[in-house]
C-alpha positions in Angstrom: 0.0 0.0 0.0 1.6 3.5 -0.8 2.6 5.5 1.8 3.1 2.8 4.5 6.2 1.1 5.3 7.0 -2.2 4.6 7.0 -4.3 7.7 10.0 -7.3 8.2 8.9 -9.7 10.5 10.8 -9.2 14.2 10.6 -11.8 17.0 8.2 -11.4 19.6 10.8 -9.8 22.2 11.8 -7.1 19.6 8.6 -6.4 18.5 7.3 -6.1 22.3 10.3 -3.7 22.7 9.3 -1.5 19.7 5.6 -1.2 20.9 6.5 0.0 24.9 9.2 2.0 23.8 6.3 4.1 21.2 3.6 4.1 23.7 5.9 4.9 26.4 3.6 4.1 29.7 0.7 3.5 27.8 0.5 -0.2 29.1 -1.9 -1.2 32.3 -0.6 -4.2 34.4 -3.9 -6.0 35.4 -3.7 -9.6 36.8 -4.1 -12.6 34.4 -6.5 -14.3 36.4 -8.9 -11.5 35.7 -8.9 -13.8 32.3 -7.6 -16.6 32.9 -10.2 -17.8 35.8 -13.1 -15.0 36.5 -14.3 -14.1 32.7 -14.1 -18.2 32.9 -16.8 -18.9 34.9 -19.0 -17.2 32.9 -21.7 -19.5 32.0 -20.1 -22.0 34.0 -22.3 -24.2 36.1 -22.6 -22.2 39.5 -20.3 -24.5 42.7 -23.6 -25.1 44.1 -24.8 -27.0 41.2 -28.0 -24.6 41.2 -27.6 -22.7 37.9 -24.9 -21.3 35.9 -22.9 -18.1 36.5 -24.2 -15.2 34.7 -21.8 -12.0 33.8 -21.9 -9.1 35.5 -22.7 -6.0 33.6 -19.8 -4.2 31.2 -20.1 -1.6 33.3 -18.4 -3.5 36.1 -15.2 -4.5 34.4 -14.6 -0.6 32.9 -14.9 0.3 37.3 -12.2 -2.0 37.5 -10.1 -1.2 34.6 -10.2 2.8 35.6 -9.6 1.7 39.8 -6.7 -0.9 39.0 -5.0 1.8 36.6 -5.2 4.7 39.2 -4.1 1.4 41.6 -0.5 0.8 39.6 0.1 4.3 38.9 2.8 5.5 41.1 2.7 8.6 42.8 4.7 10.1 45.8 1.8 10.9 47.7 0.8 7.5 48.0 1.1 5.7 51.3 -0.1 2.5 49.9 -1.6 0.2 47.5 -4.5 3.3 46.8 -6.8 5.2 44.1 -8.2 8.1 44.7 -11.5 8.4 42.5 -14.7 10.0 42.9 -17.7 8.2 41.5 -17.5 10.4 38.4 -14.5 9.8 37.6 -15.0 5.9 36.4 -16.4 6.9 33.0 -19.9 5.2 34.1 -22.8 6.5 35.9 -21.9 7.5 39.3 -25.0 5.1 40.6 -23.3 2.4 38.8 -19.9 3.2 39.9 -21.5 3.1 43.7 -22.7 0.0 43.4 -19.2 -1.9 42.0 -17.4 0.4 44.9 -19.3 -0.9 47.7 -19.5 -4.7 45.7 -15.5 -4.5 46.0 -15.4 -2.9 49.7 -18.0 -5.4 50.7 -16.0 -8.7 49.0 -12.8 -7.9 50.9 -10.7 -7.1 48.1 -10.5 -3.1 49.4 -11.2 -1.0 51.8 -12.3 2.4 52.0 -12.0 6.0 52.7 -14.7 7.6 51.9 -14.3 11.1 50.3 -18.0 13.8 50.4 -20.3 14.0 47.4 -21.1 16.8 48.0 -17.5 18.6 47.5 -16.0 16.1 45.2 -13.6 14.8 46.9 -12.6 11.3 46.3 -12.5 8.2 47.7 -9.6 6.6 48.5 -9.4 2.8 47.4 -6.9 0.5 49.0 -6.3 -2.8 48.2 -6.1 -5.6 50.1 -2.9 -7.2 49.8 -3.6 -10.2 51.5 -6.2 -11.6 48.3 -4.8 -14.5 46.3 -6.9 -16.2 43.6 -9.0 -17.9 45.6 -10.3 -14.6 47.1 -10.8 -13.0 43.7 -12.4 -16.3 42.2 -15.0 -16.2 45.0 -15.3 -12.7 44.9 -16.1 -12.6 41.7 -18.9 -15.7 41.7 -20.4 -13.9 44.9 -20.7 -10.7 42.4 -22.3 -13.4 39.6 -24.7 -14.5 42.2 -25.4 -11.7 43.9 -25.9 -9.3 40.4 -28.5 -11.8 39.2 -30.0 -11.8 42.4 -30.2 -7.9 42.3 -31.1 -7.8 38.5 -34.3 -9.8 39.1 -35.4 -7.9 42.7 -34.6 -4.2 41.4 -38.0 -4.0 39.4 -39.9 -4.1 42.7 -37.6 -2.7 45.0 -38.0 0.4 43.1 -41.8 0.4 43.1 -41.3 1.0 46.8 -38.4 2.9 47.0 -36.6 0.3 49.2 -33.4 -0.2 47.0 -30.7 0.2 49.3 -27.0 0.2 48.7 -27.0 -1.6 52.5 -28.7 -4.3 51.0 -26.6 -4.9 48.4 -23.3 -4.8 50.2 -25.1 -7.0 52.2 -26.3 -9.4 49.4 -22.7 -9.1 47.8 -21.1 -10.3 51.5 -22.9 -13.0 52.1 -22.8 -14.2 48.2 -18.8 -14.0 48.4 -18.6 -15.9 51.7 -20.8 -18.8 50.5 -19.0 -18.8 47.0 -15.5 -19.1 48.1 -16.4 -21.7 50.8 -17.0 -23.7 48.2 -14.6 -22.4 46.0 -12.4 -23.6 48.8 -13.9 -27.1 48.9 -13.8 -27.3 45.3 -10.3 -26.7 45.3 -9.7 -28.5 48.3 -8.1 -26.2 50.5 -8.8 -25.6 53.9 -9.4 -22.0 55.5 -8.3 -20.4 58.9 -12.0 -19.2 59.1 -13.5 -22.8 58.3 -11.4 -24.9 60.5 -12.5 -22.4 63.2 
């Protein structure tokens, strides 16, 4: 094609080179098992043999893309593993983005300090550093579970104006607990809480 340059085939290292060194930081580190196991069980058969898994909404993964970015960006202000977002700044409708903050907070993979609506001011995100796989596997099944559970009770909790983000960190608690218990049996591995 005129105008373009002809391209020699490179091996993968060299090529890999070429493309960080052009987009200079333009890369996001996000974990593989986001992949490799979560987007997985999609469709899967739910642990409890009751159903299959059913995905979250879009909207969930583009919260976690935009808080695991601010995450791995390093600043010198940061004391530790943190973000500091309002629920505007997530590129999704701040009621969404309330909901997948308090799903997260409430699933154990962060905690939070909450910033004011009213002025702005963000939230600060930190990550727990002590979640493996097996936390974010059951995390994210508790989500599955507890977003279908939401989807099909919304219609008429709206009617009488008793949606309540306390409910649903509530439903997505008790959803995450249950699913990495068996999760945990699945896999076979015993937990400090279940020998207890």
């Amino acid at each position: 094609m005129p105008g373009f340059p002809v391209l020699t085939p490179m091996d993968y290292t060299s090529e890999r080179k070429i493309i960080f060194e052009k987009l200079q930081s333009g890369f996001l580190q996000v974990p593989t098992i986001w992949f490799v196991l979560l987007m997985r069980d999609e469709g899967a058969c739910c642990a409890d043999g009751q159903g299959r898994y059913k995905a979250v909404s879009p909207s969930f993964w583009k919260f976690l893309l935009v808080l695991w970015q601010e995450l791995m960006w390093p600043r010198k202000s940061k004391k530790s593993l943190s973000a500091s977002l309002s629920l505007r700044q997530f590129g999704i409708r701040p009621k969404d983005a309330c909901l997948w903050a308090n799903a997260v907070v409430a699933g154990g993979l962060f905690t939070v300090e909450k910033g004011d609506f009213t002025n702005r001011r963000a939230s600060t995100y930190i990550y727990n550093t002590e979640a493996g796989f097996i936390e974010w596997q059951g995390f994210y099944r508790g989500l599955m579970m507890a977003s279908a559970e939401w989807r099909v009770s919304r219609a008429s909790m709206r009617g009488v104006h008793a949606e309540s983000i306390k409910a649903w960190a509530a439903l997505v608690s008790l959803r995450v607990r249950q699913e990495t218990a068996l999760l945990c049996r699945e896999l076979g591995v015993r937990r400090d809480q279940e020998a207890a």
